[in-house]
C-alpha positions in Angstrom: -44.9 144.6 -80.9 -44.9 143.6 -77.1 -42.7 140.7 -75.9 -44.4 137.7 -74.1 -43.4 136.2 -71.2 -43.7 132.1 -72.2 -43.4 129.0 -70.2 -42.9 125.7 -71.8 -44.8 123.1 -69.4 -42.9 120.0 -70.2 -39.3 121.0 -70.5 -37.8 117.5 -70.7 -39.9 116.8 -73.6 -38.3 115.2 -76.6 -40.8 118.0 -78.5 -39.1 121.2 -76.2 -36.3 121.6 -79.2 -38.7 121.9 -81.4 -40.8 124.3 -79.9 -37.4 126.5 -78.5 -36.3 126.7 -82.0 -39.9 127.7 -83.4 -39.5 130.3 -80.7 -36.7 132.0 -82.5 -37.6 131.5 -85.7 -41.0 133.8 -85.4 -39.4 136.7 -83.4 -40.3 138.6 -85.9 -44.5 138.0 -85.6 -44.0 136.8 -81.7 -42.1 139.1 -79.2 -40.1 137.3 -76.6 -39.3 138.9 -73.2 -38.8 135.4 -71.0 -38.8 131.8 -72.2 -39.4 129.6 -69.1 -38.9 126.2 -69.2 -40.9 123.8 -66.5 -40.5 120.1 -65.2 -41.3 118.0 -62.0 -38.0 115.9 -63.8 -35.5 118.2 -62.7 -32.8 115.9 -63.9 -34.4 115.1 -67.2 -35.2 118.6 -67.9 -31.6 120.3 -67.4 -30.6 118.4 -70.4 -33.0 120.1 -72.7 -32.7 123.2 -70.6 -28.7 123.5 -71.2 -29.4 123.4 -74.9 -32.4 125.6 -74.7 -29.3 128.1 -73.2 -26.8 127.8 -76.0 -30.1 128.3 -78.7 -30.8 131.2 -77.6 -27.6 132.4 -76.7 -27.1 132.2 -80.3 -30.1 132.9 -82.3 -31.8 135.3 -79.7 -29.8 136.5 -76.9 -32.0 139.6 -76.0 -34.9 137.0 -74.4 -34.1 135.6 -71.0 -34.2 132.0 -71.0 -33.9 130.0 -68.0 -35.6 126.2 -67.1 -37.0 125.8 -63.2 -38.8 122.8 -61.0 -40.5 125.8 -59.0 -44.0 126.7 -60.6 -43.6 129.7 -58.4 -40.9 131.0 -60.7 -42.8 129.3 -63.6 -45.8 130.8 -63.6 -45.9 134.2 -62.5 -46.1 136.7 -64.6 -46.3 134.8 -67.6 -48.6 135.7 -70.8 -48.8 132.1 -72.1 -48.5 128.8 -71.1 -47.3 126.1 -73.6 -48.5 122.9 -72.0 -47.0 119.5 -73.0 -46.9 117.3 -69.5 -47.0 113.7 -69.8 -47.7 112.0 -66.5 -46.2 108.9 -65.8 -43.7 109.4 -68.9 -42.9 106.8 -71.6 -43.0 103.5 -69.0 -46.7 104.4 -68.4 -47.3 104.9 -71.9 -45.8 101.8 -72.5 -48.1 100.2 -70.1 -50.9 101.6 -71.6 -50.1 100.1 -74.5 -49.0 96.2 -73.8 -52.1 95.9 -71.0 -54.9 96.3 -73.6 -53.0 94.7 -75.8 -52.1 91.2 -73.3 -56.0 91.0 -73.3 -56.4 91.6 -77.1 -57.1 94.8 -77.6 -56.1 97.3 -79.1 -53.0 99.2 -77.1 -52.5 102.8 -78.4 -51.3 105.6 -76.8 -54.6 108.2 -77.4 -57.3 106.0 -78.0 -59.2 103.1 -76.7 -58.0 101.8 -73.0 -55.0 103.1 -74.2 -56.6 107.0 -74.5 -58.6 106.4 -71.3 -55.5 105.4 -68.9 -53.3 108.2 -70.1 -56.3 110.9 -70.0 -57.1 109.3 -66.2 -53.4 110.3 -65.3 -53.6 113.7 -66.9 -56.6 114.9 -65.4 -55.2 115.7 -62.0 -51.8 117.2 -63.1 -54.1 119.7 -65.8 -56.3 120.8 -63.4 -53.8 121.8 -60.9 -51.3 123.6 -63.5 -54.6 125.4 -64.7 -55.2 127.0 -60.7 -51.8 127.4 -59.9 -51.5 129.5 -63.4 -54.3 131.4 -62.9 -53.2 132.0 -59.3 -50.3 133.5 -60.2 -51.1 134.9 -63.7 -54.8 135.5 -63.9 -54.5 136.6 -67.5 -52.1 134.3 -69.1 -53.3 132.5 -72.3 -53.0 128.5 -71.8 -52.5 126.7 -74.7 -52.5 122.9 -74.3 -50.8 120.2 -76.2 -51.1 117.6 -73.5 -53.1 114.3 -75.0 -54.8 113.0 -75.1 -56.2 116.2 -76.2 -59.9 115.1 -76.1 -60.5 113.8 -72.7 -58.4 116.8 -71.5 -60.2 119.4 -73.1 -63.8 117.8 -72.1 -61.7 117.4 -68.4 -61.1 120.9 -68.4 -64.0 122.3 -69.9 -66.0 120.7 -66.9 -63.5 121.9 -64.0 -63.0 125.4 -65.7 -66.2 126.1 -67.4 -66.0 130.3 -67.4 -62.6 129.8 -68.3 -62.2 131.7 -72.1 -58.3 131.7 -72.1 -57.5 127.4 -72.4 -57.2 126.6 -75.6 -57.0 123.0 -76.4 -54.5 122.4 -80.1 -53.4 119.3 -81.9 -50.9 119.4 -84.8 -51.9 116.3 -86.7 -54.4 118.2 -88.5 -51.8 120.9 -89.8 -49.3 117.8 -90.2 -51.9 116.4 -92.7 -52.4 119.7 -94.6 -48.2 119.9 -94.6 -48.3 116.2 -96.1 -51.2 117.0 -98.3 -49.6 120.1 -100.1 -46.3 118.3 -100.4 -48.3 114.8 -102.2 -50.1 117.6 -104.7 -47.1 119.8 -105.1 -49.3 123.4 -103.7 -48.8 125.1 -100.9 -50.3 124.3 -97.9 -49.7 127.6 -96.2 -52.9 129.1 -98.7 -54.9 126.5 -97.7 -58.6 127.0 -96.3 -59.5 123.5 -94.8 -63.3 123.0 -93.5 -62.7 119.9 -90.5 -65.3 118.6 -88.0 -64.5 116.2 -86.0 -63.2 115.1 -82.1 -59.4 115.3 -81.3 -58.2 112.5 -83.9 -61.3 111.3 -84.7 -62.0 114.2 -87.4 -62.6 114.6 -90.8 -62.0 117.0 -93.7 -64.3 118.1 -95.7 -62.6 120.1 -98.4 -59.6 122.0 -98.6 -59.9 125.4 -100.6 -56.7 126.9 -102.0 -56.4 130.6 -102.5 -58.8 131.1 -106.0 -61.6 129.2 -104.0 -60.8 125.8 -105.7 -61.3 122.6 -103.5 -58.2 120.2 -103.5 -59.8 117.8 -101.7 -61.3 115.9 -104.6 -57.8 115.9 -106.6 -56.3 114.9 -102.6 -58.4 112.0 -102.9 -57.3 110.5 -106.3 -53.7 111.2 -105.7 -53.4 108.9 -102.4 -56.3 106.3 -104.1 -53.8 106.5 -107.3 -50.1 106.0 -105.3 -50.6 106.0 -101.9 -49.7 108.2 -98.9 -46.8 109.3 -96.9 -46.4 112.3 -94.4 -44.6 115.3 -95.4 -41.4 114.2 -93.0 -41.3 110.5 -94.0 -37.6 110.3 -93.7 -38.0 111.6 -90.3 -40.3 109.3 -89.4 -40.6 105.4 -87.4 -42.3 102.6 -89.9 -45.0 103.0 -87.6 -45.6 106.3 -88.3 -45.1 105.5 -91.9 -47.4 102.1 -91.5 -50.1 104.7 -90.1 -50.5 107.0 -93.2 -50.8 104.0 -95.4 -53.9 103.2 -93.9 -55.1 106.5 -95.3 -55.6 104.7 -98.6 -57.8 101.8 -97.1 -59.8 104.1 -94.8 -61.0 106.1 -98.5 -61.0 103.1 -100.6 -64.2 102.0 -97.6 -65.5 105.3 -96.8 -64.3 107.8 -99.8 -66.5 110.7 -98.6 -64.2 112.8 -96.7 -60.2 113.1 -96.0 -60.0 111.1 -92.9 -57.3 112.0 -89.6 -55.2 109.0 -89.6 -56.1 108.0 -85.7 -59.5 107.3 -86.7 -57.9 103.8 -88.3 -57.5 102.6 -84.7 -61.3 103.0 -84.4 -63.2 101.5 -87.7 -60.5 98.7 -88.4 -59.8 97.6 -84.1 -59.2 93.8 -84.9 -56.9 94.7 -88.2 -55.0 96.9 -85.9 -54.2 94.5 -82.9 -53.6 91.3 -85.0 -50.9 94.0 -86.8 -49.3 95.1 -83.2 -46.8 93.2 -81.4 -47.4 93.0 -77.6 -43.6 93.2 -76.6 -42.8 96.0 -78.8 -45.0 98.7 -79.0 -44.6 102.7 -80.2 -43.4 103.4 -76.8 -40.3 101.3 -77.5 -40.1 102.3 -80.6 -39.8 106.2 -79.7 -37.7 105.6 -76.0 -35.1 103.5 -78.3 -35.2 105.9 -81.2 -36.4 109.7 -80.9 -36.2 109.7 -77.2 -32.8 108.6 -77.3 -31.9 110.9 -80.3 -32.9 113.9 -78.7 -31.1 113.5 -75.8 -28.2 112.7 -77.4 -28.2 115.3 -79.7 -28.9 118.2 -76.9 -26.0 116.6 -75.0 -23.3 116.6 -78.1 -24.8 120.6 -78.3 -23.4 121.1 -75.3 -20.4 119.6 -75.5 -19.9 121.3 -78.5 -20.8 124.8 -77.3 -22.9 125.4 -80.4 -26.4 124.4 -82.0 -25.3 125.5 -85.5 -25.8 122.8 -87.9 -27.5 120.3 -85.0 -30.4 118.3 -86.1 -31.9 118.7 -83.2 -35.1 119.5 -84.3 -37.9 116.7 -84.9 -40.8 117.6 -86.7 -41.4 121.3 -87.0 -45.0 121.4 -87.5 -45.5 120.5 -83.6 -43.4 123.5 -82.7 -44.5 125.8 -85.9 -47.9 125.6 -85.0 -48.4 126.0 -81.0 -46.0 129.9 -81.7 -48.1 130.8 -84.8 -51.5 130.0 -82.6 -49.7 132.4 -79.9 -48.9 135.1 -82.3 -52.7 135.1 -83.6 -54.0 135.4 -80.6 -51.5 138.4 -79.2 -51.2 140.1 -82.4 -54.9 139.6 -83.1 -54.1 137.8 -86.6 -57.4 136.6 -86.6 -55.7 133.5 -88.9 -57.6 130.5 -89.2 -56.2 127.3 -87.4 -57.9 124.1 -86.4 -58.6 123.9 -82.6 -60.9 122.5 -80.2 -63.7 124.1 -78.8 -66.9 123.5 -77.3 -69.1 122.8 -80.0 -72.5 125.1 -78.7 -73.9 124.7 -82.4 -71.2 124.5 -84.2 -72.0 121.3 -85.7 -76.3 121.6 -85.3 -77.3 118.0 -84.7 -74.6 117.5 -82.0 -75.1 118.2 -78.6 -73.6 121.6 -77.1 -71.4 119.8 -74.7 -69.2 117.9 -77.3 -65.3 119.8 -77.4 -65.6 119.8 -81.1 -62.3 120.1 -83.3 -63.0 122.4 -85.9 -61.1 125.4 -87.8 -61.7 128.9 -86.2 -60.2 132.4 -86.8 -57.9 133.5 -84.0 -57.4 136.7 -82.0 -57.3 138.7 -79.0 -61.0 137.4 -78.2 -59.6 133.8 -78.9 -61.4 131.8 -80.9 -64.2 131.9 -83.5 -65.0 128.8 -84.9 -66.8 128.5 -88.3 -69.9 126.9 -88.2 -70.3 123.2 -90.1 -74.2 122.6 -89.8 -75.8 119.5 -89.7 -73.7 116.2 -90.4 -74.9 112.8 -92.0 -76.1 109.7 -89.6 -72.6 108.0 -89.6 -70.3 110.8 -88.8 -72.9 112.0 -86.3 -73.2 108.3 -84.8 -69.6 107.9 -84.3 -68.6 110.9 -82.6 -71.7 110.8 -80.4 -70.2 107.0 -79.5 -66.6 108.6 -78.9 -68.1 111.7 -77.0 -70.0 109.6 -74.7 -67.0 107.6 -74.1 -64.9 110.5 -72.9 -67.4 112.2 -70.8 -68.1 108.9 -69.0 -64.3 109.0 -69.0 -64.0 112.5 -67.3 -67.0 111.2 -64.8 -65.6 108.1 -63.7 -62.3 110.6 -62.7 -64.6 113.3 -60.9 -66.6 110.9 -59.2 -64.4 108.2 -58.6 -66.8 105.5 -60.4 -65.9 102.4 -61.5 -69.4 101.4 -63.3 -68.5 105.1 -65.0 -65.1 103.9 -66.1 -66.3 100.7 -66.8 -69.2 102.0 -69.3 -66.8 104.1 -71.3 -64.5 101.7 -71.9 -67.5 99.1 -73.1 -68.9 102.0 -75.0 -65.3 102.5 -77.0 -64.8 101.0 -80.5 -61.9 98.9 -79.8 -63.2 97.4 -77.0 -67.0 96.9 -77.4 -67.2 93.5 -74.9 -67.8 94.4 -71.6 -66.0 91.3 -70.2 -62.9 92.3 -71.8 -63.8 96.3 -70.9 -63.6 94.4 -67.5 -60.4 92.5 -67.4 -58.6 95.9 -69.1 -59.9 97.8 -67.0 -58.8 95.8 -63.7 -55.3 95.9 -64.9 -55.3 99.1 -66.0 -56.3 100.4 -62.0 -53.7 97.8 -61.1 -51.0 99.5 -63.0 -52.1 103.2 -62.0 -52.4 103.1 -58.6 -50.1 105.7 -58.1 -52.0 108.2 -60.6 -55.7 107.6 -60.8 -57.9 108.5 -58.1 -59.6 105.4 -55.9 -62.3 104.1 -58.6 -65.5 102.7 -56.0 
């Protein structure tokens, strides 16, 4: 089996520990050779980096692991590139949050104005780690994690259109299917989902388990019977825990097909802001309570000398999921994951251009997604609303167009008023001066 060459782009993130210990976990199906961790945040990174050190001292000391602020050392001879950035960090996030919300909407950290400021910012740091990677390693497999995933994908797909080694993943589907096999007692490993959607803004549509039965029927009943909570709860903030509740309410209105939890934010907008509070938002909730966790807990690591019995780790699917995708792909596993591609017929009454999330079998070719066919008037109307919101999106970037950025945010469910698109939209340029190209 050969051994990769891997850089982690993102090494300060609170989800590196995760992904390191993923790392050595699958040795066995994904061959290590170098395990490169890369950050502008030189200072925030060596934290994560010095713990990253002791892991793999410990669990694999035949890979080379070493953490850098010089994408000349990053990425050169790599063979993939785990991709995680968040520009701006958690006090833009934050602002992308209490903005929408000062002007009463909603204030979320993927979608609505929310979505749309975050995706502005990560535009321009994407597109330059995609050249700079395939200047120095032509070849290397780039598998992108950054959000939000949709506007990212589309951003890249339009900059890097002959491009066949990006591939765009999210883990909240697989987090559902983990939650979903641990509410029915099965396994979800065996499961066979059939999704369609946009990066969370999808749907399943059944769920086969190994003897071809669908679980998504007996899914159904069990969360309209007692409820739903994610396979991690304890792990978990309340508002995490507040979000899968809304599961329940999302099938009690539309109870055709197992719905990704983000797409609460868009059919229930008003119900969503009048349940936020403006000075306290996720972003708080995660810098006062995993952010500060993680750091901590990589810091007593070191201190300790050991990551034996740490805690460390926050959510495995996030890191489970990005190494198995890898090891499909290199080992030509041909396994079936849920990615995001561009949809070229996929789904037949949607145009060609939409990045469609959908599950596909995996190997050295990449991906081969499985087709869905045509889809009913109001999943169809919806997606063609949120598509057209984050191409306009992507536009406004490359063309530096406010009426562009102005007309997606009007065009997005939890805005819809085009004086309030306005006014959010003013502060949002306000607050990103320092990220988001001149908008004319």
């Amino acid at each position: 089996m050969k051994k990769n060459n891997i850089v982690l782009v993102g090494g300060g993130s609170t989800w590196t520990p995760g992904i390191l210990k993923a790392l050595t976990t699958h040795l066995t199906s994904f061959g290590l050779n170098r395990v490169t961790l890369y950050d502008t945040d030189g200072q925030r990174q060596e934290v994560i980096g010095e713990f990253g050190k002791i892991l793999f001292q410990e669990e694999a000391p035949e890979v080379d692991f070493r953490y850098t602020t010089d994408k000349e050392v990053a990425y050169r001879d790599v063979d993939f590139v785990f991709c995680q950035m968040r520009t701006g960090g958690y006090p833009m996030r934050e602002q992308d949050e209490k903005i929408p919300l000062s002007f009463g909407v909603l204030g979320q950290e993927t979608c609505g104005p929310g979505g749309f400021a975050y995706g502005m910012r990560s535009i321009r740091d994407m597109v330059e780690m995609v050249k700079e990677v395939r200047r120095l390693s032509p070849e290397a497999w780039i598998l992108n994690y950054t959000n939000p995933a949709a506007i990212v994908a589309l951003a890249l797909d339009s900059y890097f259109p002959d491009d066949q080694r990006i591939l765009n993943i999210c883990d909240q589907p697989v987090n559902l299917l983990r939650s979903y096999g641990r509410l029915i007692e099965a396994d979800y490993t065996k499961f066979e989902p059939t999704y369609f959607g946009l990066n969370h803004f999808g749907w399943f549509t059944h769920i086969y388990d190994e003897n071809g039965q669908d679980l998504a029927p007996q899914i159904k009943d069990t969360i309209l019977n007692g409820g739903f909570r994610p396979v991690d709860a304890e792990q978990r903030d309340q508002s995490w825990l507040d979000t899968y509740a809304m599961v329940e309410d999302m099938l009690l209105d539309f109870p055709e097909y197992l719905p990704n939890t983000y797409l609460q934010y868009y059919l229930y907008p008003e119900y969503k802001v009048s349940h936020s509070n403006p000075d306290y938002t996720r972003a708080n909730e995660v810098m006062a309570g995993r952010e500060k966790n993680v750091f901590g807990e990589c810091r007593d690591i070191v201190a300790k000398g050991t990551a034996k019995d740490s805690h460390v780790v926050h959510n495995d699917a996030h890191g489970d999921m990005i190494v198995e995708v890898a090891a499909s792909i290199a080992n030509n596993l041909r396994q079936t994951y849920i990615v995001i591609v561009p949809n070229n017929g996929i789904v037949a009454n949607l145009p060609n251009d939409v990045m469609i999330e959908v599950a596909a079998s995996l190997g050295i070719n990449g991906p081969m997604p499985y087709a869905v066919g045509q889809i009913e008037t109001f999943y169809k109307g919806l997606i063609e609303g949120q598509h057209a919101f984050e191409k306009l999106t992507v536009e406004a970037y490359r063309e530096g167009s406010y009426t562009k950025a102005l007309q997606a945010l009007t065009l997005n469910r939890t805005v819809v008023d085009g004086k309030k698109a306005r006014k959010v939209l003013d502060a949002l340029i306000e607050a990103n001066r320092a990220y988001w190209p001149e908008l004319t």
